[in-house]
LUMFIDREN-738410 format. One line per field, with one value per residue (C-alpha): residue in one letter; chain; residue number from 0; y, z, x negated. Coordinates in steps of 0.02 Angstrom, whole numbers, plus 50000, padded with zeros to 5 digits. Each point is the difference from the previous one (the first is absolute). Last residue first. Layout:
! residues N
roba = c(a	...) $
dolum = c(A	...) $
rodo = c(NUM	...) $
y = c(Y	...) $
z = c(Z	...) $
x = c(X	...) $
! end
This chain:
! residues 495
roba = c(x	x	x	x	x	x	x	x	x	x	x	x	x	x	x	x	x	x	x	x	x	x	x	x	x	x	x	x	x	x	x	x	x	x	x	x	x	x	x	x	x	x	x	x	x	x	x	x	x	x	x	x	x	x	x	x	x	x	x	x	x	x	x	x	x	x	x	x	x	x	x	x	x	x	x	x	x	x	x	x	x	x	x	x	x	x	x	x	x	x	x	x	x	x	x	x	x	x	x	x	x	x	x	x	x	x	x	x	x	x	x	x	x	x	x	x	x	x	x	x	x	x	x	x	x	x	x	x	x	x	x	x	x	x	x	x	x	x	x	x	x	x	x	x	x	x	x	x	x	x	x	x	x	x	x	x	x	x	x	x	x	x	x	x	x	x	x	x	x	x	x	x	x	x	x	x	x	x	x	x	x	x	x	x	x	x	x	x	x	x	x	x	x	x	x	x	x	x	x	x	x	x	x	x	x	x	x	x	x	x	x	x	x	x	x	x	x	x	x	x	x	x	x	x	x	x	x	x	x	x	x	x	x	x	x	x	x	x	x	x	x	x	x	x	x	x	x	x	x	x	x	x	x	x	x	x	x	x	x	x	x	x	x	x	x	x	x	x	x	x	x	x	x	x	x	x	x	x	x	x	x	x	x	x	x	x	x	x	x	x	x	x	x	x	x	x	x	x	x	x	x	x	x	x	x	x	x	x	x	x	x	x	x	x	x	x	x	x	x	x	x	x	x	x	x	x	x	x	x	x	x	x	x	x	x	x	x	x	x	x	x	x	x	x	x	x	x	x	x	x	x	x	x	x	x	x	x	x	x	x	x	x	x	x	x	x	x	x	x	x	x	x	x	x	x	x	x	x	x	x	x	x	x	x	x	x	x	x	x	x	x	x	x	x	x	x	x	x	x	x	x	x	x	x	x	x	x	x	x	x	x	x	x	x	x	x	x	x	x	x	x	x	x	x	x	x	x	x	x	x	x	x	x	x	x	x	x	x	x	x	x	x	x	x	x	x	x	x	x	x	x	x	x	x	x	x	x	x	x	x	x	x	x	x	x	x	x	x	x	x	x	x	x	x	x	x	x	x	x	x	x	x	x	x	x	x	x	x	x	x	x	x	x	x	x) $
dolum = c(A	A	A	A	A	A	A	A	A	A	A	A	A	A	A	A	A	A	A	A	A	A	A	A	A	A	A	A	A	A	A	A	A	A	A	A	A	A	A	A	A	A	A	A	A	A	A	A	A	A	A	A	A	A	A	A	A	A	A	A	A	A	A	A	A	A	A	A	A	A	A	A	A	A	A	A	A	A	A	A	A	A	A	A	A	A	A	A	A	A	A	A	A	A	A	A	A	A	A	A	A	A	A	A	A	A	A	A	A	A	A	A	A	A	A	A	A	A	A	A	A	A	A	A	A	A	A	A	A	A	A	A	A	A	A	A	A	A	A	A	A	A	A	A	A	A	A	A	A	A	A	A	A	A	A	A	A	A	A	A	A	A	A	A	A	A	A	A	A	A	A	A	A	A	A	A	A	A	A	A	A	A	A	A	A	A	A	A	A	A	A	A	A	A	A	A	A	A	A	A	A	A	A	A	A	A	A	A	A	A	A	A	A	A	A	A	A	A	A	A	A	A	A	A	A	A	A	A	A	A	A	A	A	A	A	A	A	A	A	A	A	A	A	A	A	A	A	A	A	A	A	A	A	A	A	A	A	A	A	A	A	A	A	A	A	A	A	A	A	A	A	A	A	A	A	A	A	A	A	A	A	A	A	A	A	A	A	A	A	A	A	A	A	A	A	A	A	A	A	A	A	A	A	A	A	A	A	A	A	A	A	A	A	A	A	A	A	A	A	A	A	A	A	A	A	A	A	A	A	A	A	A	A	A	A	A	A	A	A	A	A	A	A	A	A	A	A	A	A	A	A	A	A	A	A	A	A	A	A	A	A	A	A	A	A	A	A	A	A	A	A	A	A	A	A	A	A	A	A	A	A	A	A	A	A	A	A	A	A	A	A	A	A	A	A	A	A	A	A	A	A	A	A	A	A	A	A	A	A	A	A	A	A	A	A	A	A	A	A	A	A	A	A	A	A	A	A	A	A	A	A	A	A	A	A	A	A	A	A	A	A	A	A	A	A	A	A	A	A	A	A	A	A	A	A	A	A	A	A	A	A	A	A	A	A	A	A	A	A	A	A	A	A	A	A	A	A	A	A	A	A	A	A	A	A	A	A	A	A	A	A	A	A	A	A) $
rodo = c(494	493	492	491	490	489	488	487	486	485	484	483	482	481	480	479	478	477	476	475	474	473	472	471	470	469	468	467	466	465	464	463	462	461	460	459	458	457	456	455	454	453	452	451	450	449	448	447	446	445	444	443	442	441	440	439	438	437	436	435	434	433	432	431	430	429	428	427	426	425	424	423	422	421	420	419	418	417	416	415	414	413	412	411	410	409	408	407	406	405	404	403	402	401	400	399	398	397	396	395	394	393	392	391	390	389	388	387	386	385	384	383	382	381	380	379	378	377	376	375	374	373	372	371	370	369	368	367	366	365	364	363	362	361	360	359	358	357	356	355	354	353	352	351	350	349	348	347	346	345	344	343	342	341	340	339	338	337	336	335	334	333	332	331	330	329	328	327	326	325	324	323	322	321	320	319	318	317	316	315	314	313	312	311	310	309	308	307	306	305	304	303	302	301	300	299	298	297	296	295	294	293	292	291	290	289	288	287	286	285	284	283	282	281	280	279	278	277	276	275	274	273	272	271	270	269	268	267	266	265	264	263	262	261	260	259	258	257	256	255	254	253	252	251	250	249	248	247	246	245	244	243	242	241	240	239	238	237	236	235	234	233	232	231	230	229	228	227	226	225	224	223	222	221	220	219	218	217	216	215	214	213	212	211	210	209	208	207	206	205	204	203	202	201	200	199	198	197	196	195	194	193	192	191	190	189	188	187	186	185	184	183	182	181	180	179	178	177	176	175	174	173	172	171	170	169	168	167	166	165	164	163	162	161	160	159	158	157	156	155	154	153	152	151	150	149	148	147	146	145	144	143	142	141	140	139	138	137	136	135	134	133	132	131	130	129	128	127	126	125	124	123	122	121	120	119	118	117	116	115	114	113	112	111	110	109	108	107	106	105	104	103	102	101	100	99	98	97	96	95	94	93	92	91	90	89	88	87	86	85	84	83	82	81	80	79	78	77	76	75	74	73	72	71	70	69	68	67	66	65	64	63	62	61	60	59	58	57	56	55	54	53	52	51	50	49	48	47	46	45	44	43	42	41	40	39	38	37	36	35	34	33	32	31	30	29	28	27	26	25	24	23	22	21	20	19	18	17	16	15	14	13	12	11	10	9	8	7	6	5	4	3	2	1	0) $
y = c(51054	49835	49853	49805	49863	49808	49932	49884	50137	49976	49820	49943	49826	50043	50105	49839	49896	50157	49968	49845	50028	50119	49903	49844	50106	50061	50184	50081	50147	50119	50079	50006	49867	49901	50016	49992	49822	49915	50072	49897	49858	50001	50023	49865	49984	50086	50158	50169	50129	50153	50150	50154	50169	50168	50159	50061	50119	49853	49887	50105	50033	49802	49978	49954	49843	49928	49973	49965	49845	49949	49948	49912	49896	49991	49901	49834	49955	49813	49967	49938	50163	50100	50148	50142	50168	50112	50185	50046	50202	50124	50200	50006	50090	49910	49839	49866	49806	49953	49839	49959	50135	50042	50134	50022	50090	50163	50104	49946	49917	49929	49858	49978	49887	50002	50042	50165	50049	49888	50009	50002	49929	49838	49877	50097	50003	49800	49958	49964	49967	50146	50025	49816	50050	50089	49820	49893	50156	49961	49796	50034	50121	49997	49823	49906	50033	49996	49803	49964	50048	49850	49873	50093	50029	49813	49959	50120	49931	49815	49984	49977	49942	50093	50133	50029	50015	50150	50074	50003	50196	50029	49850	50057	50193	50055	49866	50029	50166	49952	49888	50129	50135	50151	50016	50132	50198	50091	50174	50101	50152	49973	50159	49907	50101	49862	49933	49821	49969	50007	49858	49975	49886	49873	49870	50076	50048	50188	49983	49893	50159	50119	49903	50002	50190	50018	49928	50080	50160	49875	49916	49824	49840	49946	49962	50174	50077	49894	50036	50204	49996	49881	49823	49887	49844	49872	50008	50204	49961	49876	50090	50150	49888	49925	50182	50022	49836	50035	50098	50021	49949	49914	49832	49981	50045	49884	49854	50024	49972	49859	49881	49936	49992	49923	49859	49942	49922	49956	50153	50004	49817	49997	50141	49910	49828	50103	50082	49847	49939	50021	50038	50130	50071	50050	50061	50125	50065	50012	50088	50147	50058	49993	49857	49987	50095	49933	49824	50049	50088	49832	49872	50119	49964	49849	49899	49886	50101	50062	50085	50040	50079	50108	50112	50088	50065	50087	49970	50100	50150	49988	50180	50003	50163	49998	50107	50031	50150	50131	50000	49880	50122	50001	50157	50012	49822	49847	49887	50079	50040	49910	49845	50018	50023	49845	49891	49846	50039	49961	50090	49935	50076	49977	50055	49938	50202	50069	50195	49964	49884	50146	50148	50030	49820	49962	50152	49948	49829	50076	50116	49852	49891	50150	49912	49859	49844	50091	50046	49802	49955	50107	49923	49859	49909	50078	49961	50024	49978	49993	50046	49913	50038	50014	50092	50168	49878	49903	50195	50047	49879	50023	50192	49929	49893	50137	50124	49879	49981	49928	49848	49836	49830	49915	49817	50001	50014	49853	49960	50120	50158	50055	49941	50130	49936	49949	50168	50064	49854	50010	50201	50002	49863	50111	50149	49911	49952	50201	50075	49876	49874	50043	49898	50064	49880	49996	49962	50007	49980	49974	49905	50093	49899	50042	49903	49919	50158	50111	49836	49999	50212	49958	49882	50109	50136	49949	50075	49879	50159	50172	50077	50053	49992	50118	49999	50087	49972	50053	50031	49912	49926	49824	49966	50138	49981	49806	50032	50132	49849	49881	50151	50014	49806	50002	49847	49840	49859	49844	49971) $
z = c(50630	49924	49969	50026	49897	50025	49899	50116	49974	49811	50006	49841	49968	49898	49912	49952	49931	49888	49948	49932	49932	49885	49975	49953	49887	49892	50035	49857	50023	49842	50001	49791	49959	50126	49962	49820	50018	50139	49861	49861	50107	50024	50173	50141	50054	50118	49959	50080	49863	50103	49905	50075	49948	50059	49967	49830	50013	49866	50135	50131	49892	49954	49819	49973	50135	49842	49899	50138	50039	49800	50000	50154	49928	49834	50063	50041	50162	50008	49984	50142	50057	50162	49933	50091	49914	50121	49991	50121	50009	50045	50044	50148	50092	49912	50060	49912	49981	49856	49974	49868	49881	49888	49876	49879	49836	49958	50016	50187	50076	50176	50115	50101	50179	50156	50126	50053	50091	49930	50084	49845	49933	49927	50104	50185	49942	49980	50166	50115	49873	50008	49792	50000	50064	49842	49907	50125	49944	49829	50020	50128	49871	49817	50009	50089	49928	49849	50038	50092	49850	49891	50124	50145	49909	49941	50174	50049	49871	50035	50188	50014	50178	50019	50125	49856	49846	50101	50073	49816	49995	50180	49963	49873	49980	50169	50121	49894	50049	50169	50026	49922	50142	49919	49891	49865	49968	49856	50006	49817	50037	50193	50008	50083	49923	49890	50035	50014	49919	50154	50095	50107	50098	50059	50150	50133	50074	49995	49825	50008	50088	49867	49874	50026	50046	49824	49951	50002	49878	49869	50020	50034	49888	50056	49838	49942	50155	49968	49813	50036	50154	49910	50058	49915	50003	50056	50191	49984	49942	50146	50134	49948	50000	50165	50073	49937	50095	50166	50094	50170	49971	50090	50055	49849	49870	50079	50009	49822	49957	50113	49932	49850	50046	50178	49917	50024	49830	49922	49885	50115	50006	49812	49986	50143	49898	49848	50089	50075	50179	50042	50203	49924	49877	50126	50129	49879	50016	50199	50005	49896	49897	49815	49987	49805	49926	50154	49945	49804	50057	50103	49832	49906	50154	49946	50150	50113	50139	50019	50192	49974	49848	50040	50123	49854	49930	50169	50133	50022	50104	50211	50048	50156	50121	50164	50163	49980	50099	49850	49951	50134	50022	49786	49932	49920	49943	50069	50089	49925	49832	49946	50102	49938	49799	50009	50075	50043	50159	50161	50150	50120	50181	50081	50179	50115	50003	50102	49972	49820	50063	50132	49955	49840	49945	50114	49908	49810	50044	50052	49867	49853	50095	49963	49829	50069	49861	49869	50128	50054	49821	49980	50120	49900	50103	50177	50067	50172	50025	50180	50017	50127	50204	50018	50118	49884	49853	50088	50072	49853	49939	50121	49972	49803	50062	50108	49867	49886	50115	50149	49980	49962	50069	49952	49989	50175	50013	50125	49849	50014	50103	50069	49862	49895	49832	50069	50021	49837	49917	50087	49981	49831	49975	50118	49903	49818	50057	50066	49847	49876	49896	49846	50070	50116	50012	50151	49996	50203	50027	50132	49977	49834	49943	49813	49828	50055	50053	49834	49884	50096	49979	49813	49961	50082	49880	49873	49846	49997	50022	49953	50151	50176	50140	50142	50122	50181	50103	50185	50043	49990	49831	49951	49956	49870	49922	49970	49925	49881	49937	49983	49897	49900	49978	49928	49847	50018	50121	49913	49936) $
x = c(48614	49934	50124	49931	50086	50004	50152	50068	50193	49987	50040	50006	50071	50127	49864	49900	50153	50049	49815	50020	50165	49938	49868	50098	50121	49865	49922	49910	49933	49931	49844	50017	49873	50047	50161	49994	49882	50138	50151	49897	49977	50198	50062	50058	50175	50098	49920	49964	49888	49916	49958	49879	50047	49908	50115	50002	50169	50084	49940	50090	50160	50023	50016	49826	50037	50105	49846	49904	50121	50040	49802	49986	50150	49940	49859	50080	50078	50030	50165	50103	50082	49998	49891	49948	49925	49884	49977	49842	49999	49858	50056	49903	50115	50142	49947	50102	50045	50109	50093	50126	49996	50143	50006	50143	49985	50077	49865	49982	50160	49915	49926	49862	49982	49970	49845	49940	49848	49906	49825	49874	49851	50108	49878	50050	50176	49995	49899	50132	50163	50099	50011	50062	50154	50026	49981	50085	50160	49993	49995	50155	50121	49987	49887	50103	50147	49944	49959	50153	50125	50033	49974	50086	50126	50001	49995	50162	50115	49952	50022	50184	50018	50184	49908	49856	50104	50117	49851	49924	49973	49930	49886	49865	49972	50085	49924	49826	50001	50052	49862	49854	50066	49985	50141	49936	50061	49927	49960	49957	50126	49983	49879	49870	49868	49901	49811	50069	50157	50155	50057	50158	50009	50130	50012	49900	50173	49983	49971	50157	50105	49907	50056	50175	50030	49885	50149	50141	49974	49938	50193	50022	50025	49817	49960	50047	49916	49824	49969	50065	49859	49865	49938	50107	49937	50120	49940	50020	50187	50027	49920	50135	50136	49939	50024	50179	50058	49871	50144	49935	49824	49831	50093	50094	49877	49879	50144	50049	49817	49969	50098	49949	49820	50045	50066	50181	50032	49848	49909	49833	49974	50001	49875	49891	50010	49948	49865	49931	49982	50202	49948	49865	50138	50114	49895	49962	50186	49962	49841	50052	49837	50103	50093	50059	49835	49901	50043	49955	49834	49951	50047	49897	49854	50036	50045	49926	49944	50173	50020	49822	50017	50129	49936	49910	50177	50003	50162	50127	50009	49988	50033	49910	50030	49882	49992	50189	50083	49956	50203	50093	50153	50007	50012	49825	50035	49906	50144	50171	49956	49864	50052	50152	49951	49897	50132	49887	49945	49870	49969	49838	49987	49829	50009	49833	49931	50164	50028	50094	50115	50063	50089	49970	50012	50156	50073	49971	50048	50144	50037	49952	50130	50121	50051	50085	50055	49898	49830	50004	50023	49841	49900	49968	49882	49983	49812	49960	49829	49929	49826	49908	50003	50165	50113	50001	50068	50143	50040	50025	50098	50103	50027	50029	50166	50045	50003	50091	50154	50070	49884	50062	50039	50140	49909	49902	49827	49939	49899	49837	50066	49846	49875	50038	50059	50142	50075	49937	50082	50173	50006	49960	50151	50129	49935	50052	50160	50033	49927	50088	49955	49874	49846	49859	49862	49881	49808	49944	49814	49886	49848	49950	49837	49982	50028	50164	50079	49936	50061	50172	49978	49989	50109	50145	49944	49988	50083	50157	50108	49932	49864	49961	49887	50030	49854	49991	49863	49975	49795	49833	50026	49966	50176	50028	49833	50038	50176	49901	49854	50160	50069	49801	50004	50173	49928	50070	50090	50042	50169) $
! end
């Protein structure tokens, strides 16, 4: 798959070379995310004469010294071949105090890069102390060190790399948490496609790299939905693995992931399904929240009392893991296809627009140039919903400024009708039975479509100073902010 989007990070991996003194970088996120991809990109872009990219794997301490120790060794030109096979250093302080002295001795930068660190940290936890240590003591005096850490496990990193607590706290000159890629990345890794046919991939992929590897090797979404339910693909078995890696005892967890992924979103809704007790699990969900792989949400405007929360799966894969293929496992592993594509039939399209189609909308809000049209900076960004005189109130996408008291409510709709007028007009209705509009603050409506509107809906808007944002604008400018690059903005501050 072609190289896209991560120009700020390659922007941050430039900074952290070109400086004038020691650099420290830790670069972390999920699995399949990136980030081997992109320091290979960062290394092929630039001119780094002299750099060593080691992996650490999940042997031992004492295997995976001897292999450190063989590469770092014949990295400097020194030792070169005559190196014999049992080499190692005593230990992992003398293995950095050489590579500190590789660094002081020459006359470029010498990146050392350690690529998953964190099985290093699981199979000998005081490498963090050491490296801590040699740091203090000495890397961080000699301008030519660059020392790159890389991990998967989130909640290690976190904890034993960045954390308050953590012997390396406030050491690193540079902290990248690579996140998945934009929706507006995806149109150049599928020129081809509908932009519906985009939505749907980033529905089922989300931003991860790997999964949307999958449909550009098929070439069509159906070929790349196929691809992704053989036996032995990545999309099958990554989930277990992510659970695995970042969790103890992921059985009770995947329950939880599994009742959010079928739609139930509420505390009672998601304990019952779960099969656990609504004492237990806020445990749960604050170790996935924790994660990056559940949220919870509160309406916009609300006190976050927890008596209107729902809780979603945030990572678009793994909510469609737990929707479509958690569930057929059993059809899938004996090649039985049929159960899971007629769910997927009967159930893709509200799926798509409840949860991705929704949340393009709201991201819409932080296009460059959209606050700046409404009159407003939004200073919150979600969405509405509520029991109000006994009727239910659901908005989809609502942008606020509470100092200002001016609103934009928005109404985004995935289906293949064109929208007629009613729409527009059932949206203010319901809007009336939000507190703020009820209070008279300053409305302005927004209508998202995957199809085109009604002339009748095009006259009421215009009439009414109503928005109306089909699915090729909307994607249009999603494109435009991916591209964004905040930091070339030219700005000059008075004082």
């Amino acid at each position: 798959m072609r190289f896209v989007g991560r120009e700020p990070e390659l922007q941050t991996l430039e900074q952290f070379y070109d400086r004038k003194q020691a650099g420290f970088l830790v670069l972390y996120g999920r699995r399949r995310i990136g980030k081997t991809s992109l320091l290979s990109q960062w290394l092929r872009e630039g001119r780094k004469p002299r750099v060593l990219f080691w992996t650490a794997t999940t042997e031992g301490s004492a295997y995976l010294l001897r292999e450190f120790s063989q590469s770092l060794a014949r990295f400097d030109p020194k030792f070169g071949a005559a190196l014999g096979e049992e080499f190692t250093f005593r230990d992992w302080t003398a293995a950095f105090t050489y590579y500190a002295e590789i660094a002081e001795n020459s006359e470029v930068p010498v990146v050392l890069i350690i690529d998953e660190f964190t099985h290093l940290v699981a199979s000998h936890s005081s490498i963090v102390s050491a490296i801590q240590i040699e740091w203090d003591h000495r890397l961080s005096q000699i301008p030519n060190v660059r020392l790159l850490l890389t991990g998967s496990l989130i909640g290690m990193i976190e904890q034993d790399v960045l954390s308050i607590r953590a012997p390396l706290y406030g050491r690193a000159s540079y902290i990248l948490k690579l996140r998945p890629l934009h929706f507006g990345h995806l149109a150049a890794l599928f020129p081809d496609w509908s932009a519906a046919e985009r939505v749907a991939a980033y529905a089922i992929c989300g931003g991860i790299p790997a999964y949307l590897d999958v449909f550009v090797q098929a070439g069509t979404f159906e070929a790349g939905l196929r691809a992704g339910l053989a036996p032995g693909s990545l999309m099958l078995t990554d989930p277990a693995l992510l659970l695995h890696d970042q969790l103890k005892d992921p059985y009770i967890y995947e329950s939880v992931l599994a009742s959010l992924g079928n739609g139930f979103h509420v505390w009672n809704d998601i304990a019952k399904m779960a099969g656990i007790s609504e004492g237990s699990l806020g445990f749960y969900l604050k170790g996935l929240e924790g994660l990056d792989l559940v949220e919870k949400r509160d309406p916009i405007l609300s006190s976050p009392t927890g008596r209107k929360s729902r809780y979603f799966v945030k990572d678009p894969f793994l909510r469609f893991y737990y929707r479509f293929i958690q569930r057929f496992r059993t059809n899938i592993e004996r090649n039985d296809l049929m159960p899971v594509i007629k769910a997927i039939n009967t159930e893709l399209r509200a799926f798509i627009g409840t949860y991705i189609f929704e949340e393009l909308c709201r991201e819409w809000i932080f296009v460059p140039g959209v606050q700046e049209s409404l009159g407003f900076t939004a200073e919150k960004i979600g969405a509405y919903w509520s029991q109000n005189r006994g009727q239910g109130v659901q908005l989809d996408v609502v942008a606020a400024n509470s100092h200002e008291k001016k609103l934009f409510i928005g109404e985004a709709k995935w289906g293949t009708d064109t929208i007629s007028r009613n729409i527009l007009t059932d949206l203010i209705k319901r809007s009336q039975r939000m507190p703020q509009v009820e209070a008279g603050w300053e409305v302005q409506y927004g209508l998202f479509a995957r199809e085109d509107f009604t002339e009748a809906t095009k006259h009421a808007a215009r009439e009414l100073g109503v928005r109306l944002i089909p699915l090729k604008q909307l994607e249009a400018d999603l494109i435009r902010a991916a591209k964004y690059r905040p930091m070339d903005a030219e700005f000059k501050i008075e004082f």
